[in-house]
Biopython code that builds the backbone (N, CA, C, O; Angstrom):
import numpy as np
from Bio.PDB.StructureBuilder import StructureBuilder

atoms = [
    (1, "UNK", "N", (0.823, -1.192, 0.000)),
    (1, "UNK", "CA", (0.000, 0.000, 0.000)),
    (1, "UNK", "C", (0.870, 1.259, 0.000)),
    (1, "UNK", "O", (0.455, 2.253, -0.596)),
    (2, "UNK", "N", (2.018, 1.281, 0.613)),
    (2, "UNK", "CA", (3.134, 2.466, 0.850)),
    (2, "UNK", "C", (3.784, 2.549, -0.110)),
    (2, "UNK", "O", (4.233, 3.692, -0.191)),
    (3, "UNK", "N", (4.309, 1.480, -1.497)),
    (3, "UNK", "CA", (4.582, 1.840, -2.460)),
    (3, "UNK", "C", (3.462, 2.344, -3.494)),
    (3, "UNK", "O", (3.656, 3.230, -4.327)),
    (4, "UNK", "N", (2.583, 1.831, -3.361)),
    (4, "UNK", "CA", (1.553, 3.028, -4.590)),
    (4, "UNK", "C", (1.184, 4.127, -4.297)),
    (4, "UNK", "O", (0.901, 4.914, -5.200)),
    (5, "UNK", "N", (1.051, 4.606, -2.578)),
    (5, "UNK", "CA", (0.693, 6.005, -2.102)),
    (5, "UNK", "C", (2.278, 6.373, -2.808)),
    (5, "UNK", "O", (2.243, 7.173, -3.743)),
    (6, "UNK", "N", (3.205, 6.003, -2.533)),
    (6, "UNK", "CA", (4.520, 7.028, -2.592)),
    (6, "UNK", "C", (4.543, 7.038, -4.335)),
    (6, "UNK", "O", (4.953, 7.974, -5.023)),
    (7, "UNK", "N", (3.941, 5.622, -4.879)),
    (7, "UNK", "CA", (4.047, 6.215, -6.526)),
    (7, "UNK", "C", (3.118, 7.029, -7.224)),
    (7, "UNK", "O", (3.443, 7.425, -8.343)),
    (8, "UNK", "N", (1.798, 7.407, -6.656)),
    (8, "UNK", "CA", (1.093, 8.087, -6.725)),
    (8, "UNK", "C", (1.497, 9.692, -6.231)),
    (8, "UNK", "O", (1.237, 10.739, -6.824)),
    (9, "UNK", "N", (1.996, 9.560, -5.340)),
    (9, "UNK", "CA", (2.493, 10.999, -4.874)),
    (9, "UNK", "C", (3.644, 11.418, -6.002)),
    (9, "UNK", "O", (3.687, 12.581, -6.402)),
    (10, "UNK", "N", (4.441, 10.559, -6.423)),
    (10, "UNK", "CA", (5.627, 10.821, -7.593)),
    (10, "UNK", "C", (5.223, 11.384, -8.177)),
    (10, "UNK", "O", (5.517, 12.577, -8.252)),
    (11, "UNK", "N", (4.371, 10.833, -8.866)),
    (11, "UNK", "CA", (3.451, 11.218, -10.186)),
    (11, "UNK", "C", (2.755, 12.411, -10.038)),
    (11, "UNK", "O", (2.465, 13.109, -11.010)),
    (12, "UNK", "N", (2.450, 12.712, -8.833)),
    (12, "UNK", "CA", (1.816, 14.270, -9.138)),
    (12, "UNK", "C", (2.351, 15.098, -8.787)),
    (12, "UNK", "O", (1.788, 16.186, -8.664)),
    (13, "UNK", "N", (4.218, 14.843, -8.351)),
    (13, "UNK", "CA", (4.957, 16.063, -8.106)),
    (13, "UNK", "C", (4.904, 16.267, -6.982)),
    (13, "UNK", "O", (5.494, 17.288, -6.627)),
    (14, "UNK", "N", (3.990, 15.193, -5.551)),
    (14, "UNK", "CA", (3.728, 15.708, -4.465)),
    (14, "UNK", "C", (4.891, 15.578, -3.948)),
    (14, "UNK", "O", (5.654, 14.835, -4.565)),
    (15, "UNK", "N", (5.403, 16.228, -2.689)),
    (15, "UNK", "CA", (6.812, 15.937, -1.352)),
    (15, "UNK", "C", (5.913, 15.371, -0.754)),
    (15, "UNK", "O", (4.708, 15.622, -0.769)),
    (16, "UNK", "N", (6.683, 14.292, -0.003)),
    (16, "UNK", "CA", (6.275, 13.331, 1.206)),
    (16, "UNK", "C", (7.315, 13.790, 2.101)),
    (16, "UNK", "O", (8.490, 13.600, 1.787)),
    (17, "UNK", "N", (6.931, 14.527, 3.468)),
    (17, "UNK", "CA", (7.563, 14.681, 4.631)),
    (17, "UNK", "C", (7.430, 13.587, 5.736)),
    (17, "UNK", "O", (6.291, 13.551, 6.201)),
    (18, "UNK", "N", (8.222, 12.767, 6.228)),
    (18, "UNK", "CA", (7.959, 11.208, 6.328)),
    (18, "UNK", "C", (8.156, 11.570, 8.339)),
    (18, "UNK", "O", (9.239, 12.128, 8.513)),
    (19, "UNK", "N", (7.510, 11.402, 9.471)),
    (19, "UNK", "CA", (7.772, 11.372, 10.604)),
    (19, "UNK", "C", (8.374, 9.930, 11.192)),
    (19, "UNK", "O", (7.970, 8.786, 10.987)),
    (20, "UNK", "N", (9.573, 10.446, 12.060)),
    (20, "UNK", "CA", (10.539, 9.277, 11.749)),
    (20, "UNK", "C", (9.318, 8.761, 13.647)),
    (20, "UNK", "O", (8.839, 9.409, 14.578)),
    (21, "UNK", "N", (9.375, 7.258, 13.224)),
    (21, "UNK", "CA", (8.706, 6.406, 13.865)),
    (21, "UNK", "C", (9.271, 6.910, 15.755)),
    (21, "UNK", "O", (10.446, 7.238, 15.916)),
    (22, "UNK", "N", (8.105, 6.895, 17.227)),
    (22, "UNK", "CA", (8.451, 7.375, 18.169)),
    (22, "UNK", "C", (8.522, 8.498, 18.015)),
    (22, "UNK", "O", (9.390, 8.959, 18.757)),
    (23, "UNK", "N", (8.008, 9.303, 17.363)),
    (23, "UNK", "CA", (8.133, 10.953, 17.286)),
    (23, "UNK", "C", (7.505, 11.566, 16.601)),
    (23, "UNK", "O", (7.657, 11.753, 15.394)),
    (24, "UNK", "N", (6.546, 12.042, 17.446)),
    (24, "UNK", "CA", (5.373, 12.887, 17.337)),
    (24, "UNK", "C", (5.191, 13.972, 17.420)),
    (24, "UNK", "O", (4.370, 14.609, 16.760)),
    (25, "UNK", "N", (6.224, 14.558, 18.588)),
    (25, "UNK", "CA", (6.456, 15.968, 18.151)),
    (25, "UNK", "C", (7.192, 16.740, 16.920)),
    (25, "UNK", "O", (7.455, 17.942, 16.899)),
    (26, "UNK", "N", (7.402, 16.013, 16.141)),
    (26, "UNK", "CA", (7.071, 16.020, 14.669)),
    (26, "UNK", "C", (6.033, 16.519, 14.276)),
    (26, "UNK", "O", (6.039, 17.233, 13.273)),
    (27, "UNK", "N", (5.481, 16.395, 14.613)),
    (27, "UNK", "CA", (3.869, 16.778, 13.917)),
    (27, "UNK", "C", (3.326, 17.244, 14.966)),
    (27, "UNK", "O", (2.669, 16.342, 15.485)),
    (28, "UNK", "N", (3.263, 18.175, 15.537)),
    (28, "UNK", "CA", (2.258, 18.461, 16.597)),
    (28, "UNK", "C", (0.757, 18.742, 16.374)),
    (28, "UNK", "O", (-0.178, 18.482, 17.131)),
    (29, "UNK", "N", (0.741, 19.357, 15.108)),
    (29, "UNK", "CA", (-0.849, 19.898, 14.882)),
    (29, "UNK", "C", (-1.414, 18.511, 15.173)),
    (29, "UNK", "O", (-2.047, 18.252, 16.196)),
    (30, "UNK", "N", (-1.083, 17.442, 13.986)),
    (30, "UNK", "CA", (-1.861, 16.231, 13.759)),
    (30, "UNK", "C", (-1.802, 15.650, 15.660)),
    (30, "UNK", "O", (-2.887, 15.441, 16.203)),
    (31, "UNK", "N", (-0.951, 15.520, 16.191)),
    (31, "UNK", "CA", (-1.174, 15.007, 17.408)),
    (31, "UNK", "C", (-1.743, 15.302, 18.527)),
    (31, "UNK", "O", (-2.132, 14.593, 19.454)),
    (32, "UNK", "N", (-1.758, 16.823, 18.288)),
    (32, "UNK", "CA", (-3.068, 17.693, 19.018)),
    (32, "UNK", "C", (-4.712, 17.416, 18.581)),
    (32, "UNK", "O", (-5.632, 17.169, 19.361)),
    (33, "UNK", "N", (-4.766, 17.508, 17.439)),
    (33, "UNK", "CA", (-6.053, 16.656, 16.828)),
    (33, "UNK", "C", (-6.524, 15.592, 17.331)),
    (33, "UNK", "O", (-7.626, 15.518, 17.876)),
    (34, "UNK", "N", (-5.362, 14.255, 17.126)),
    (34, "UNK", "CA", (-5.789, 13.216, 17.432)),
    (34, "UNK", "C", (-5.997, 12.417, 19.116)),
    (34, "UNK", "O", (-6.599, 11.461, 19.606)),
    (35, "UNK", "N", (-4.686, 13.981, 19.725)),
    (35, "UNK", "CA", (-5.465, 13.707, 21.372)),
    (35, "UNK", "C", (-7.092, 14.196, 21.852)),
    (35, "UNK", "O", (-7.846, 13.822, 22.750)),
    (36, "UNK", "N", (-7.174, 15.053, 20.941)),
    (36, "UNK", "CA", (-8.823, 16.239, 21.096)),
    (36, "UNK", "C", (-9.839, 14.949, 20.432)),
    (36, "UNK", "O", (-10.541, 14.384, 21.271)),
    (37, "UNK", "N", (-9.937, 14.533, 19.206)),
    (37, "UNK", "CA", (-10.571, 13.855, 18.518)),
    (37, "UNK", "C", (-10.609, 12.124, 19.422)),
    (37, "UNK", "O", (-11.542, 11.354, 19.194)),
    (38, "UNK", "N", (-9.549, 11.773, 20.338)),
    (38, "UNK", "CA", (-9.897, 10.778, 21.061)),
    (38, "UNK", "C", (-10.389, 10.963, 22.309)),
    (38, "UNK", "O", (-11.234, 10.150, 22.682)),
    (39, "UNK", "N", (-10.010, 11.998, 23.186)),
    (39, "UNK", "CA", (-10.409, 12.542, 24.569)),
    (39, "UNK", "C", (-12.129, 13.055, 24.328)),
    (39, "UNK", "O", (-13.082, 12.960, 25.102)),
    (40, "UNK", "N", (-12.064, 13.518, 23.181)),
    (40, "UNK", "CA", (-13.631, 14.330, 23.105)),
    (40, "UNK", "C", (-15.212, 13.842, 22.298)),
    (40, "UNK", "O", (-16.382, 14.210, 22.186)),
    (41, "UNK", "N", (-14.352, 12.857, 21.906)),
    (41, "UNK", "CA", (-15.192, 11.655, 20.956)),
    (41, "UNK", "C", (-14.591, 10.027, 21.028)),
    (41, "UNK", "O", (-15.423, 9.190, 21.377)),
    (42, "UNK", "N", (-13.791, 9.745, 20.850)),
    (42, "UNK", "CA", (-13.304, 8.204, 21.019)),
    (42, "UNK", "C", (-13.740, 7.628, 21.967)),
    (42, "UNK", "O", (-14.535, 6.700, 22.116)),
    (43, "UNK", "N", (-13.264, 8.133, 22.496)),
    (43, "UNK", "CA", (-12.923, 8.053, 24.436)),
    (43, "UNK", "C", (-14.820, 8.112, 25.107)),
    (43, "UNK", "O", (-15.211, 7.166, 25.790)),
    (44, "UNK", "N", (-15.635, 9.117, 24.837)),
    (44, "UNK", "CA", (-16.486, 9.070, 25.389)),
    (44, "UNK", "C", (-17.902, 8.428, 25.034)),
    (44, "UNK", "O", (-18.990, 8.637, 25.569)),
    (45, "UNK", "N", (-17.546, 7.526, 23.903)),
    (45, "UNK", "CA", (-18.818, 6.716, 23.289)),
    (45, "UNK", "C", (-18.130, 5.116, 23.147)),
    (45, "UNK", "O", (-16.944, 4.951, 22.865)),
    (46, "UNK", "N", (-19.173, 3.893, 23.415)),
    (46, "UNK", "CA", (-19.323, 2.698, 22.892)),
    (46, "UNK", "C", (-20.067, 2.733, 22.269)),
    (46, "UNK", "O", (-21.220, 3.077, 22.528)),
    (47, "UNK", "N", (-19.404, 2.200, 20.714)),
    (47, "UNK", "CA", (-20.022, 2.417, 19.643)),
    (47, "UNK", "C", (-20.797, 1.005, 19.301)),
    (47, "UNK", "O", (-19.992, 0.074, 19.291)),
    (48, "UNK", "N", (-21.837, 0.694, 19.084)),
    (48, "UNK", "CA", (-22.367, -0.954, 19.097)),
    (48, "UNK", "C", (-22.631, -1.298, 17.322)),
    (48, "UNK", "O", (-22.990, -2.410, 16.932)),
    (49, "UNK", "N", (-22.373, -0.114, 16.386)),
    (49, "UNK", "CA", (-22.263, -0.365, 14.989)),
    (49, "UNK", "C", (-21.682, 0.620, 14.473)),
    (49, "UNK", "O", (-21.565, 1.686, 15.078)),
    (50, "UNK", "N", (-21.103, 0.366, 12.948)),
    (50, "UNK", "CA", (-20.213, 0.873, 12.513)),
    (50, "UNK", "C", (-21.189, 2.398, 12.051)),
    (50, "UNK", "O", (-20.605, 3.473, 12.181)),
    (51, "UNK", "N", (-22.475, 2.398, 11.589)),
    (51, "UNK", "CA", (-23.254, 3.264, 11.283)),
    (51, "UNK", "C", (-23.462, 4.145, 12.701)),
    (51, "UNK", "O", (-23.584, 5.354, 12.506)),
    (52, "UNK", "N", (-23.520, 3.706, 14.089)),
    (52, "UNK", "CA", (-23.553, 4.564, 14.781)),
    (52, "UNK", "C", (-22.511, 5.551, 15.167)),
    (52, "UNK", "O", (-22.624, 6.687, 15.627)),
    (53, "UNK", "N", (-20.928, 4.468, 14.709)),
    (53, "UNK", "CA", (-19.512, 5.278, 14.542)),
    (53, "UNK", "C", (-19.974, 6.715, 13.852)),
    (53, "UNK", "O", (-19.929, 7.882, 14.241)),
    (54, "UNK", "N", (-20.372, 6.158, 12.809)),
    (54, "UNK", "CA", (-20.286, 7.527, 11.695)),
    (54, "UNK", "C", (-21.709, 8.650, 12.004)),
    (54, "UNK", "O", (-22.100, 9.758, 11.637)),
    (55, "UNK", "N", (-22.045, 7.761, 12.731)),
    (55, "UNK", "CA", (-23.260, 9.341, 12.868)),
    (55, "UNK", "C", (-22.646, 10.087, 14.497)),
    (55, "UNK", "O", (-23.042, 11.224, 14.752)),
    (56, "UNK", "N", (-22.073, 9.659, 15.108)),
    (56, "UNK", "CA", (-21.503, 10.442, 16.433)),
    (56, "UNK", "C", (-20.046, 10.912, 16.157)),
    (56, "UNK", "O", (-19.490, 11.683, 16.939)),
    (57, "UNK", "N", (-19.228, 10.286, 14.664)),
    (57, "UNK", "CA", (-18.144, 10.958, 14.246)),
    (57, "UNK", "C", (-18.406, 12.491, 13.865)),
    (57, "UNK", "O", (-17.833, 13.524, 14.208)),
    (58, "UNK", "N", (-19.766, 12.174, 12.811)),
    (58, "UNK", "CA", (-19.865, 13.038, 12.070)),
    (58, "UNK", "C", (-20.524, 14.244, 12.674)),
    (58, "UNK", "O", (-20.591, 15.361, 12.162)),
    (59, "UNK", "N", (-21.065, 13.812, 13.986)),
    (59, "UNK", "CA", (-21.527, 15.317, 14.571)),
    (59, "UNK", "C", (-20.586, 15.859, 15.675)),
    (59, "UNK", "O", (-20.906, 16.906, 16.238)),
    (60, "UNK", "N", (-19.459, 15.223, 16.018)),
    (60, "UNK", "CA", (-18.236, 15.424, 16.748)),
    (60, "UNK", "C", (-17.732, 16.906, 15.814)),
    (60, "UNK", "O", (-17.794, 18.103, 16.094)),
    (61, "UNK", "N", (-17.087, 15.958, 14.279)),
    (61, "UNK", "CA", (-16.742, 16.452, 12.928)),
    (61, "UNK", "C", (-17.638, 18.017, 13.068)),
    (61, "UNK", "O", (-16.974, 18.908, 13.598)),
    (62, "UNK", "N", (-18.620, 18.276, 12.771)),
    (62, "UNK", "CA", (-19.374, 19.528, 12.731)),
    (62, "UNK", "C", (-19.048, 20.505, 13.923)),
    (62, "UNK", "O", (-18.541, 21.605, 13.701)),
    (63, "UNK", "N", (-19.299, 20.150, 14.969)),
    (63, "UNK", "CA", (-18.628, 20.678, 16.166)),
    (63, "UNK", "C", (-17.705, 21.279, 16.280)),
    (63, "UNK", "O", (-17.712, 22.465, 16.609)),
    (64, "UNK", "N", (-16.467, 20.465, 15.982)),
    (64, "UNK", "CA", (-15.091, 21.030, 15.967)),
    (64, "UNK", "C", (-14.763, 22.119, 15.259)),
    (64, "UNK", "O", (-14.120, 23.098, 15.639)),
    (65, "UNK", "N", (-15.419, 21.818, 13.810)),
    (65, "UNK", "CA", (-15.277, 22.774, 12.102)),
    (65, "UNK", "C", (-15.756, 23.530, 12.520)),
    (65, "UNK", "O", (-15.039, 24.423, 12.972)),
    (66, "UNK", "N", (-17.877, 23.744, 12.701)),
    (66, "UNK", "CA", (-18.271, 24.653, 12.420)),
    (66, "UNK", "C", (-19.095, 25.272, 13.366)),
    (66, "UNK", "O", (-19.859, 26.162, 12.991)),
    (67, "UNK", "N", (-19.042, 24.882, 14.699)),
    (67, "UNK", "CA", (-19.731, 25.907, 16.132)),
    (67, "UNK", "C", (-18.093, 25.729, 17.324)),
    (67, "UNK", "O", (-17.954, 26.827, 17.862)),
    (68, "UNK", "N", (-17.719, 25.401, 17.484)),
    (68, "UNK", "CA", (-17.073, 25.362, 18.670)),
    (68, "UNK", "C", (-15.627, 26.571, 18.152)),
    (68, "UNK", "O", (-14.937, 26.314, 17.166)),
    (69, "UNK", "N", (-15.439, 27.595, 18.853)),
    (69, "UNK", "CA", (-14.381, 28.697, 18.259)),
    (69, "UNK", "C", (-12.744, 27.437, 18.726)),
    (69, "UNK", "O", (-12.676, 26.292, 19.174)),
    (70, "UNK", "N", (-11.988, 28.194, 18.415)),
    (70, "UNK", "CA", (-10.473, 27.438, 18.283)),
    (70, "UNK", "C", (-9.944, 29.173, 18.683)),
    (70, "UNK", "O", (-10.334, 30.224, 18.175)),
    (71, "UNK", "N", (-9.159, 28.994, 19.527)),
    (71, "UNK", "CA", (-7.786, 30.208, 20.316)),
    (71, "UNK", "C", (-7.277, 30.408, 19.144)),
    (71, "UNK", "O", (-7.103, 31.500, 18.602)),
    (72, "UNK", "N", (-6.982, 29.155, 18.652)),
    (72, "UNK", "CA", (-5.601, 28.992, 17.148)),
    (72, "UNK", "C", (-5.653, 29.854, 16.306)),
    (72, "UNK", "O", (-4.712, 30.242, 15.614)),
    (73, "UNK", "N", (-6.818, 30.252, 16.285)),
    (73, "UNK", "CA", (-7.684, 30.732, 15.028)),
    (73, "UNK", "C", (-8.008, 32.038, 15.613)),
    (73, "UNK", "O", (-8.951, 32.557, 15.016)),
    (74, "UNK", "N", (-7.606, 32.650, 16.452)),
    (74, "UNK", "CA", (-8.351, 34.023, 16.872)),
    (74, "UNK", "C", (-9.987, 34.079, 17.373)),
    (74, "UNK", "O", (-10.724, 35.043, 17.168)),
    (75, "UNK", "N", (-10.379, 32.831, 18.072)),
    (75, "UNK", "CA", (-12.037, 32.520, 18.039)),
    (75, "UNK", "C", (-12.239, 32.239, 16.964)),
    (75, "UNK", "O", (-13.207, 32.948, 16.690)),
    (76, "UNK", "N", (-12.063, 31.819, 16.324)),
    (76, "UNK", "CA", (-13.314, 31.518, 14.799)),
    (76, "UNK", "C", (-13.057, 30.007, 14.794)),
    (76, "UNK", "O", (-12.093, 29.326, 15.147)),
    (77, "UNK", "N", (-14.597, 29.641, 14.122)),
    (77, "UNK", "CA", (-14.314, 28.289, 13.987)),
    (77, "UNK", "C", (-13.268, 28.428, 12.589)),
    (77, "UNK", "O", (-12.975, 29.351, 11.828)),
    (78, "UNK", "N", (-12.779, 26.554, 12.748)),
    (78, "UNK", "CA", (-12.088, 26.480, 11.445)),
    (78, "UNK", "C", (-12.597, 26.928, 10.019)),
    (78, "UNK", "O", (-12.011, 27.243, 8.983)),
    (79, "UNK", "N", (-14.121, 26.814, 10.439)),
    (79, "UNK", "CA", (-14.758, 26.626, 8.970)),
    (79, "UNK", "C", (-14.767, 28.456, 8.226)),
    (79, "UNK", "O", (-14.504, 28.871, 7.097)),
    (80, "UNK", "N", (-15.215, 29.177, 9.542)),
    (80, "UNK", "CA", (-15.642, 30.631, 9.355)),
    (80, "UNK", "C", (-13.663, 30.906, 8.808)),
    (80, "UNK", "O", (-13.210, 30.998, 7.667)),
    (81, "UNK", "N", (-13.077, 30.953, 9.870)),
    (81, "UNK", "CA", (-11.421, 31.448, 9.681)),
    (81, "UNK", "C", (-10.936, 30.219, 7.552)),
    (81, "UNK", "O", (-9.994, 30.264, 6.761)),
    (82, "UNK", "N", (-11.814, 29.673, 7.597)),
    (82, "UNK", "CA", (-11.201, 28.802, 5.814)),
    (82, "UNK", "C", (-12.069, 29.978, 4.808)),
    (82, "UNK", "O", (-11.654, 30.502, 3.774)),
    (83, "UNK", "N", (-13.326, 30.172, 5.457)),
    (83, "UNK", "CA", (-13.798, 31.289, 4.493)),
    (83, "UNK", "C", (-13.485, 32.592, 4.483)),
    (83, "UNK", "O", (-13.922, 33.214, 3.515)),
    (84, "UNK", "N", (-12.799, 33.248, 5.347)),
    (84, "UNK", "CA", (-12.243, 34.551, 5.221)),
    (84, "UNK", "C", (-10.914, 34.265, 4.697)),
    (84, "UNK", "O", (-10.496, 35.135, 3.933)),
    (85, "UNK", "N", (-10.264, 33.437, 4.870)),
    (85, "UNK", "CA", (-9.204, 33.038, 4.082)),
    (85, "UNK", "C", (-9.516, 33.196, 2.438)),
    (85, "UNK", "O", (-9.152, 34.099, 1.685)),
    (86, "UNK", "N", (-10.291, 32.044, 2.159)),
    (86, "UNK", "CA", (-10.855, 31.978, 0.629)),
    (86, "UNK", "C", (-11.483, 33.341, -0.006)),
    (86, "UNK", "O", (-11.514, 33.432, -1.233)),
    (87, "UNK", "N", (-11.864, 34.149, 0.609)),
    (87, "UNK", "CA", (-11.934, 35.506, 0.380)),
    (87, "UNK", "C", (-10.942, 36.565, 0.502)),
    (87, "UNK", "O", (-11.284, 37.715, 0.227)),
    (88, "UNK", "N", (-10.351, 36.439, 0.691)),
    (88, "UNK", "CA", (-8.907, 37.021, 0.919)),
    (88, "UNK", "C", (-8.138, 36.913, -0.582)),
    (88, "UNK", "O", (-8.043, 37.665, -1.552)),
    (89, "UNK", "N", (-7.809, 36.016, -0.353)),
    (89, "UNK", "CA", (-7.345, 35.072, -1.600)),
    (89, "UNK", "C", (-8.034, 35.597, -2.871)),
    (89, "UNK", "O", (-7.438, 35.936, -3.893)),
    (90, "UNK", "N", (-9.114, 35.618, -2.715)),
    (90, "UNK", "CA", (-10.049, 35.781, -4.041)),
    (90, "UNK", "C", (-10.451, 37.286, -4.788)),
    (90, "UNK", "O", (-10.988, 37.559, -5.862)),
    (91, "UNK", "N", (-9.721, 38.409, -3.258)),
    (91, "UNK", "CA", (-9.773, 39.547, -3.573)),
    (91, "UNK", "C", (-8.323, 39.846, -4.160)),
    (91, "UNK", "O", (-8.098, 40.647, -5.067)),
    (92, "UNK", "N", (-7.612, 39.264, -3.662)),
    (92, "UNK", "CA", (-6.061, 39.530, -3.778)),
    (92, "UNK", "C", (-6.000, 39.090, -5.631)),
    (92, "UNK", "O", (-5.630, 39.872, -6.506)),
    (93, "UNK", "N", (-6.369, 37.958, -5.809)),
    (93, "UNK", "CA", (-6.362, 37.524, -7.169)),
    (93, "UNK", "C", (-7.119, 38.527, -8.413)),
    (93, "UNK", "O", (-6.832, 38.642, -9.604)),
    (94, "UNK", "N", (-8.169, 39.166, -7.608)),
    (94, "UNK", "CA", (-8.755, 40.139, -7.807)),
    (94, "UNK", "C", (-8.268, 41.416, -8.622)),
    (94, "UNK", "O", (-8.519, 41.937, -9.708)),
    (95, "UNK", "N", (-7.277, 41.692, -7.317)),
    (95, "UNK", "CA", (-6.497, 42.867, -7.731)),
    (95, "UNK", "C", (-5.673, 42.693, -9.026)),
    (95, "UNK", "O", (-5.674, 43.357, -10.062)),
    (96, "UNK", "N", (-5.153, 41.888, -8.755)),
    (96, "UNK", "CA", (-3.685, 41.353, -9.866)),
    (96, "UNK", "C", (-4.178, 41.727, -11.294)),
    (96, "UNK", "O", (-3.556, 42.506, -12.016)),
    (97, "UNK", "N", (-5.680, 40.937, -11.751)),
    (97, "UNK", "CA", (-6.171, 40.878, -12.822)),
    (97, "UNK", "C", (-6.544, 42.153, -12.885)),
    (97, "UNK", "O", (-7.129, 42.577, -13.882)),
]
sb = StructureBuilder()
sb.init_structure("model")
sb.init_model(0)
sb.init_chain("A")
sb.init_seg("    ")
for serial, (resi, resn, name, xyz) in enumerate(atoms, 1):
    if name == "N":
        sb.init_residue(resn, " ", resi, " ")
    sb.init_atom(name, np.array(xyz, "f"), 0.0, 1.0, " ", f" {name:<3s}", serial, name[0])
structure = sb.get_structure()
């Protein structure tokens, strides 16, 4: 499976930044996520089907994105702080032309 992701990534020119195994502070964003995403959802449901996984993922998922603010972000959710971004962007491109 790790040689077709990495030949697939070739092929489209992507970089693979590889975290060397035992080290996580490597990556902190992703490991901050995945302590929040297990402490705040994993952790607090027995799930008795795979369909109930995905309906208490997916309103975890909404939560995080699009009502609960993030410090990171200046208060804004992720979702509000991706759309002032994308507007930003879209004025700036704006100008150029």
């Amino acid at each position: 499976m790790f040689k077709a992701l990495l030949r697939w990534a070739t092929n489209e020119s992507l970089g693979i930044a590889l975290i060397d195994p035992s080290k996580p502070w490597q990556n902190g964003v992703v490991e901050s996520f995945n302590g929040k995403f297990r402490d705040e959802c994993l952790s607090m449901e027995w799930f008795r089907s795979r369909v109930e996984a995905k309906v208490v993922i997916e309103d975890w998922r909404r939560l995080y994105n699009e009502v609960r603010p993030h410090s990171s972000l200046g208060k804004m959710t992720p979702s509000a702080f991706a759309a002032m971004n994308c507007n930003n962007l879209n004025r700036r491109a704006a100008l150029k032309n």
